[in-house]
N, C-alpha and C positions, 0 to 999 in steps of 0.2 A: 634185402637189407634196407635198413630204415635209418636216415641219420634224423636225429632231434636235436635242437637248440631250445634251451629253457631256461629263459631270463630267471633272478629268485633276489626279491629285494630282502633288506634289512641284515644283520650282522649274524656268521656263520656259526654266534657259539649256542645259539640254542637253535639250530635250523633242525634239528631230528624232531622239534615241535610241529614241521611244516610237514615231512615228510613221514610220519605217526600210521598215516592212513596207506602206506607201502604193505603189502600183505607178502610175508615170507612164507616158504614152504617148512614145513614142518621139523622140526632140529636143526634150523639154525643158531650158527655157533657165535655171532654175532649181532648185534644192536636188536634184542626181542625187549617187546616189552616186557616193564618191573614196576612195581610198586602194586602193592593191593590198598592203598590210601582213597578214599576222596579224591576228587580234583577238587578245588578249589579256588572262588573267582571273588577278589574284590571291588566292585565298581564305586569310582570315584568321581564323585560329581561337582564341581565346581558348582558355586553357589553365591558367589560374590556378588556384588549389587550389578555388576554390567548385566546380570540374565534378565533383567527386568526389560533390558530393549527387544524390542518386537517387529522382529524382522527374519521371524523362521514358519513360512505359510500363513501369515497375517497374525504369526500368535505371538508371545514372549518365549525367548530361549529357554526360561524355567516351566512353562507348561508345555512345550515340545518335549524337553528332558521327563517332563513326569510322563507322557503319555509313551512315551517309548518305553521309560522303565514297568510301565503296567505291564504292556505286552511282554516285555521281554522277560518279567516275573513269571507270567503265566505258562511259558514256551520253558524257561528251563529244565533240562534233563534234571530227572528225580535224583541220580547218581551227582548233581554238580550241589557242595557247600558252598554258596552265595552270602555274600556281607556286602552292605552299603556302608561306604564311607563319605562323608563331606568335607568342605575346604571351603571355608569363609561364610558359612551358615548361622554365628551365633554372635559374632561381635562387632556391634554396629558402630564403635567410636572411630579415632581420629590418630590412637596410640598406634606405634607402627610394631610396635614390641607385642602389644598384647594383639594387633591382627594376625602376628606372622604366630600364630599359635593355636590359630582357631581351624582345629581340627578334629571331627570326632566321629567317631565308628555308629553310625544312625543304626546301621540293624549290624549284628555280630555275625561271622563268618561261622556257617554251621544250615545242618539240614531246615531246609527252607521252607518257613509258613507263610505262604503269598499271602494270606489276607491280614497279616501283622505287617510285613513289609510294605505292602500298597499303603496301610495306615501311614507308617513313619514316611514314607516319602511323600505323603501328601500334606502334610505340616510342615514342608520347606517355602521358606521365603529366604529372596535375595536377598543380601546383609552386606557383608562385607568385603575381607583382602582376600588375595588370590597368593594362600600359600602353598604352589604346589610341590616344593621341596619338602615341607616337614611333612605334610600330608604323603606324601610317595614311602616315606621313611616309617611313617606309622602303620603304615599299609600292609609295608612289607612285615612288619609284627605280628601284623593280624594273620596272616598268611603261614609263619614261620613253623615249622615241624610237620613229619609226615613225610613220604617219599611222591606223594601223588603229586601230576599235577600241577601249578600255582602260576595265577594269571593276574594282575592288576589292568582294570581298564579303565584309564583316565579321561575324563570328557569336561573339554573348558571350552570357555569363550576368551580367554586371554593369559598374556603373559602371566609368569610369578612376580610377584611384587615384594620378595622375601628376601631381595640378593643383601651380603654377597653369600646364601644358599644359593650356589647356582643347581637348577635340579636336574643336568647333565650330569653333572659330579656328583650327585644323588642317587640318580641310576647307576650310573660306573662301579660306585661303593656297593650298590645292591648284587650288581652282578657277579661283584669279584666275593660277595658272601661264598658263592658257590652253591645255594638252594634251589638252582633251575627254576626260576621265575621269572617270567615273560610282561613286560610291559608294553601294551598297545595303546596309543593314544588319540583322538578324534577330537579334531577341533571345529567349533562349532562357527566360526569367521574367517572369512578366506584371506586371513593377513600373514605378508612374508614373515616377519620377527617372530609370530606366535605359530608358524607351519616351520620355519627351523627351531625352536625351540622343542618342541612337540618332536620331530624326527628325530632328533639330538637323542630324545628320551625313550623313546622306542629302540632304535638303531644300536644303544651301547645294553641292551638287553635280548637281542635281536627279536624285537614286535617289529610293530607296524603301525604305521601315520597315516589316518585318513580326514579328508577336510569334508566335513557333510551340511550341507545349506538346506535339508529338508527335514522333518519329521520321519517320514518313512524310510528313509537314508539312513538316517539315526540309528534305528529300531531294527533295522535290516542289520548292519553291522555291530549294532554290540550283539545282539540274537548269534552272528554267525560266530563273534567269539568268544561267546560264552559254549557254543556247543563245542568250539574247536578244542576249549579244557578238558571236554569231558573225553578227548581220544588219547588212545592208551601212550602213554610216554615211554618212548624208544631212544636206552641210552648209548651211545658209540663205542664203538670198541677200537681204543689206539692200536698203530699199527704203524710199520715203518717200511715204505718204500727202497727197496735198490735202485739202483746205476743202472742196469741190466736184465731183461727178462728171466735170464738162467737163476737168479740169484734173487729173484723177487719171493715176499710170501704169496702163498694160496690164498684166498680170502674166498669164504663161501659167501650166502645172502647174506647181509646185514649192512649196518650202518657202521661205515670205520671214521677214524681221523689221522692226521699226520700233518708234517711240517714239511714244505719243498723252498729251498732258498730263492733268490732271486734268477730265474733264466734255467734256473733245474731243470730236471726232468726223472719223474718216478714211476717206477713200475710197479707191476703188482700182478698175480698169475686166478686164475679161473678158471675150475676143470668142468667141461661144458661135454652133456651126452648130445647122442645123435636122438632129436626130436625135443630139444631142449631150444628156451630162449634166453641169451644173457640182456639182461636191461641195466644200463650204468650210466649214471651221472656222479658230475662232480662240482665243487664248488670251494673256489680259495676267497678266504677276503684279505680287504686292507685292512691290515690294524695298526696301521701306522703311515706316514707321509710317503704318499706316492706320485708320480708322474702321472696325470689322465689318461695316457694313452697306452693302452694295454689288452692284453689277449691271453683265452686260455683254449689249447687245446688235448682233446683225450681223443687216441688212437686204438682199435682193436686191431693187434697183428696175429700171425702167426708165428711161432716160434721160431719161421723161416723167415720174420720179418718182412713178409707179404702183409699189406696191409688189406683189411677188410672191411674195414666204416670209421669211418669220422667226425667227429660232430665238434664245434669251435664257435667260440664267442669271443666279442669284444668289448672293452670296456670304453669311458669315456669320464671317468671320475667323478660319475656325477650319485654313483651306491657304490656301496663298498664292499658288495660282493658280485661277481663275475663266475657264471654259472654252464652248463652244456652239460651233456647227455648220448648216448646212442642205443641203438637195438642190434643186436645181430641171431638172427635165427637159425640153427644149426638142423640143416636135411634131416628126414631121416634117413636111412639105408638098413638097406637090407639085412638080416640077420646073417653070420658070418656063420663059421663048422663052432666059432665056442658060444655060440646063440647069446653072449653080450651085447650091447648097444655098443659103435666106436666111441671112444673117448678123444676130445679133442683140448689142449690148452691152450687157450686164447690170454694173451699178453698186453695187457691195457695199460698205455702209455700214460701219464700225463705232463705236459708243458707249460709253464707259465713266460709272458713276455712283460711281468712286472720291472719297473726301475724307478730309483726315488734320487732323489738330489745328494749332495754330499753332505755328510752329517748324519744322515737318517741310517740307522743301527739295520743291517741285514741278517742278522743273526738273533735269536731264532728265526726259521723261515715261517711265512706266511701262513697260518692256520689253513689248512685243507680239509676239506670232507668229501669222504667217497660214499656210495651208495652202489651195493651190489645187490640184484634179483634175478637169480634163476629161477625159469617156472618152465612149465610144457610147453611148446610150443603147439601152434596153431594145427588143431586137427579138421579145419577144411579151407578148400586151396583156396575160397574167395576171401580170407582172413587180411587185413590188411599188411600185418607185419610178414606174408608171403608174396602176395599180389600188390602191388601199388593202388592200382585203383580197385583191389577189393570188390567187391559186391556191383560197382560201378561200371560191371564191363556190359552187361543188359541194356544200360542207359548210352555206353559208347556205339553197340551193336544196333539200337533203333534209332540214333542217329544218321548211323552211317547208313539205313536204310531207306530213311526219310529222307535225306539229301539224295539218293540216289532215285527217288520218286518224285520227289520235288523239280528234281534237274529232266527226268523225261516229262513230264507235264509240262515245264518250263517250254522244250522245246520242241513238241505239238502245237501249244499256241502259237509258236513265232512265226511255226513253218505255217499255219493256217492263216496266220494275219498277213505272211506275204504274201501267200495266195490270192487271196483276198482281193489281196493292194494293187494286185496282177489285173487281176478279172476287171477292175474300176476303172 
């Protein structure tokens, strides 16, 4: 038995983006992927006059951003439609009305000709306002139809300068569209106001915020999320917890969701053969004002309420999602007179120790997401999810020999040098 804890930042409502690369056994009845579309990546580049400072590897912010996006042109998967979009690229005055407007789709989202696209982004010069509310909103246009897919990846060097657009409430609006579209953000100055900003705006889409001070930093993560569009999208399947193991649903492999109130606890059942492994994680977030101080935990019992692994995580309010996992590998045994494999139902708990102030609405409960994987288990015994140390008992076994050679040489010397000491 193996227990796992697995931290998982940014917000739980597009987390089946993270977990895409899960590989289910075949007729699952739950979270497979759908869509035969495209995926689809809009990268949006901040262009405002601050990229002209030069202070990423001796270069300017705007020829770091262009040498990343070469690369990262070259490296995209054939299956990804890629569009560049700008934001503060074309209006160099002093009007605040006609800055906060200056947004426009440089190359169109659609199967990609790198050496038209290297052109267009090599005609950028640093200009102007940093609007990256309207520019998010436009973005999400370009992107809009289709089931595949759809990723906006925003890359500044500062604030927006468009309020009261605030581009929180920007993304908020995007995500309650309901077109499962993922905003990740990279900012390119390691400043507090523009690294909460940037999180703000990933986190209510559930992306992800990264602060990169290099060129090759750069280029590494937009590369990693633009390949991450092109994995198959796996949509959850609601599903609702009991009070009780007897009364819980079965839930095969797949990706579920549900709501557990404050202090809950929900069950949920899993028919596991012998020589099978069940893999389960879970993950609730806050979507609403909480108390820092919090924990979640998921149990596998037996229907006799024998408990069999546990895995538990704590929170500290600092992401708003709070995440754990466990393994439990089921023996094989022996063939029985009805030559079936036994079947076993294993009863996976979960617990939250959310609390929020007075005032703060507890009803609906707390967005949850489950993750079930059945697959075979380990067919040799030095597999880790059998043996703990796995493969590592070779390296424990010439250990323990070496110290026991090590120790008789040890103490030949000593007896020889008392000898010695004797004889002098």
């Amino acid at each position: 038995m193996i227990r796992r804890t697995r931290p998982v930042a940014g917000a739980i409502a597009l987390l089946a983006a993270l977990t895409a690369g899960i590989a289910f056994p075949a007729g699952a009845a739950a979270g497979e992927p759908t869509g035969q579309d495209a995926p689809k990546v809009d990268l949006v580049l901040d262009v405002s006059g601050s990229m002209r400072a030069k202070d990423i590897d001796g270069q300017s912010r705007m020829a770091a951003a262009k040498q990343a996006f070469n690369e990262v042109l070259d490296a995209t998967p054939e299956e990804v439609q890629l569009g560049i979009r700008t934001l503060g690229a074309n209006y160099p005055g002093d009007d605040r009305k006609e800055g906060c407007k200056d947004t426009a789709q440089l190359y169109p989202v659609g199967p990609l000709d790198r050496t038209e696209a290297k052109t267009a982004v090599a005609t950028l010069v640093p200009t102007g306002w940093t609007p990256i509310g309207p520019a998010l909103l436009k973005a999400a246009d370009d992107l809009d139809g289709g089931d595949g897919s759809k990723r906006i990846v925003l890359i500044s060097d500062g604030e927006d300068t468009c309020a009261p657009l605030d581009p929180c409430e920007v993304a908020r609006e995007i995500a309650a569209r309901g077109i499962g579209l993922t905003i990740d953000t990279l900012g390119l100055v390691p400043n507090a106001k523009l690294s909460r900003q940037l999180s703000c705006i990933a986190e209510a889409t559930g992306g992800t915020y990264t602060s990169v001070e290099h060129q090759d930093e750069l280029t590494d993560r937009v590369n990693e999320l633009v390949d991450r569009a092109a994995e198959p999208v796996v949509t959850p399947v609601a599903t609702e917890g009991a009070g009780s193991c007897d009364k819980a649903p079965v839930l095969t492999s797949g990706l579920y969701t549900d709501r557990e109130e404050f202090g809950q606890q929900r069950w949920y059942r899993v028919e596991l053969l012998a020589g099978q492994e069940l893999r389960a994680s879970v993950s609730v977030a806050a979507d609403r004002a909480v108390r820092p101080d919090h924990g979640l935990l998921m149990r596998a019992v037996t229907v006799h309420d024998r408990e069999i692994v546990r895995g538990e995580a704590t929170g500290n309010g600092r992401t708003d999602v709070v995440s754990t996992g466990l393994r439990y590998p089921k023996p094989e045994l022996e063939d029985d007179d009805s030559g079936k494999p036994a079947a076993e139902t294993v009863c996976l708990g979960v617990t939250t120790s959310f609390s929020a102030d007075a005032g703060v609405k507890t009803t609906p409960g707390l967005p949850l997401e489950l993750t079930v994987d059945v697959v075979d288990g380990p067919d040799e015994a030095s597999d880790v999810a059998s043996f703990g140390l796995g493969r590592g008992w070779w390296l424990l076994g010439a250990l323990v020999v070496a110290g026991f050679l090590a120790g008789l040489v040890w103490g030949w010397l000593s007896r020889w040098r008392v000898a010695v000491w004797r004889a002098s």
